[in-house]
C-alpha positions, 0 to 999 in steps of 0.5 A, spaced: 500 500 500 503 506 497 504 511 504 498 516 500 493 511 500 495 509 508 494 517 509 487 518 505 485 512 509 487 515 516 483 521 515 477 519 512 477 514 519 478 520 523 472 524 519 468 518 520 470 517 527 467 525 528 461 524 524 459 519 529 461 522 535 456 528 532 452 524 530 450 521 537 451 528 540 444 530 535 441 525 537 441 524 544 440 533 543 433 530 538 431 525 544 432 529 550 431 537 549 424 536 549 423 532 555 428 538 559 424 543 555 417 540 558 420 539 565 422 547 564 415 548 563 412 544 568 413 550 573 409 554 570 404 559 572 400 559 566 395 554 564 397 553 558 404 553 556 405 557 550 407 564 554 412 564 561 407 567 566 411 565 573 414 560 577 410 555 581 409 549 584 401 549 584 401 543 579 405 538 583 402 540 590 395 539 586 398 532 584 400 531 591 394 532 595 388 531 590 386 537 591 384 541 584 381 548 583 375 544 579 377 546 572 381 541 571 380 536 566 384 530 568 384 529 575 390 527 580 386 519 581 387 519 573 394 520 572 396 515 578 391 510 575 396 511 568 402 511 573 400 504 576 397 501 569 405 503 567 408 500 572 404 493 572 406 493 564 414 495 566 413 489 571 410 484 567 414 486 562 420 484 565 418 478 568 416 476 561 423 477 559 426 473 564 422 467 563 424 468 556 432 469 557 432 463 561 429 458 556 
C-alpha cells in the first residue's frame, strides 16, 4: 500500500470517527431537549404553556394532595391510575423477559 493511500485512509477514519461522535451528540440533543424543555415548563404559572407567566409549584402540590381548583380536566386519581397501569406493564414486562432469557 503506497504511504498516500495509508494517509487518505487515516483521515477519512478520523472524519468518520467525528461524524459519529456528532452524530450521537444530535441525537441524544433530538431525544432529550424536549423532555428538559417540558420539565422547564412544568413550573409554570400559566395554564397553558405557550407564554412564561411565573414560577410555581401549584401543579405538583395539586398532584400531591388531590386537591384541584375544579377546572381541571384530568384529575390527580387519573394520572396515578396511568402511573400504576405503567408500572404493572414495566413489571410484567420484565418478568416476561426473564422467563424468556432463561429458556
Amino acid at each position: 500500500m503506497k504511504k498516500s493511500q495509508k494517509k487518505l485512509d487515516l483521515i477519512i477514519k478520523k472524519i468518520g470517527s467525528a461524524s459519529l461522535w456528532i452524530n450521537t451528540i444530535l441525537g441524544f440533543f433530538f431525544l432529550y431537549i424536549p423532555i428538559v424543555i417540558l420539565v422547564i415548563y412544568s413550573f409554570n404559572t400559566s395554564r397553558f404553556n405557550a407564554v412564561w407567566r411565573g414560577f410555581t409549584l401549584n401543579w405538583y402540590r395539586s398532584l400531591l394532595t388531590g386537591v384541584t381548583d375544579g377546572r381541571a380536566q384530568i384529575t390527580d386519581l387519573m394520572i396515578w391510575d396511568a402511573v400504576n397501569n405503567s408500572l404493572v406493564v414495566a413489571i410484567a414486562l420484565q418478568l416476561l423477559q426473564q422467563f424468556w432469557a432463561q429458556c
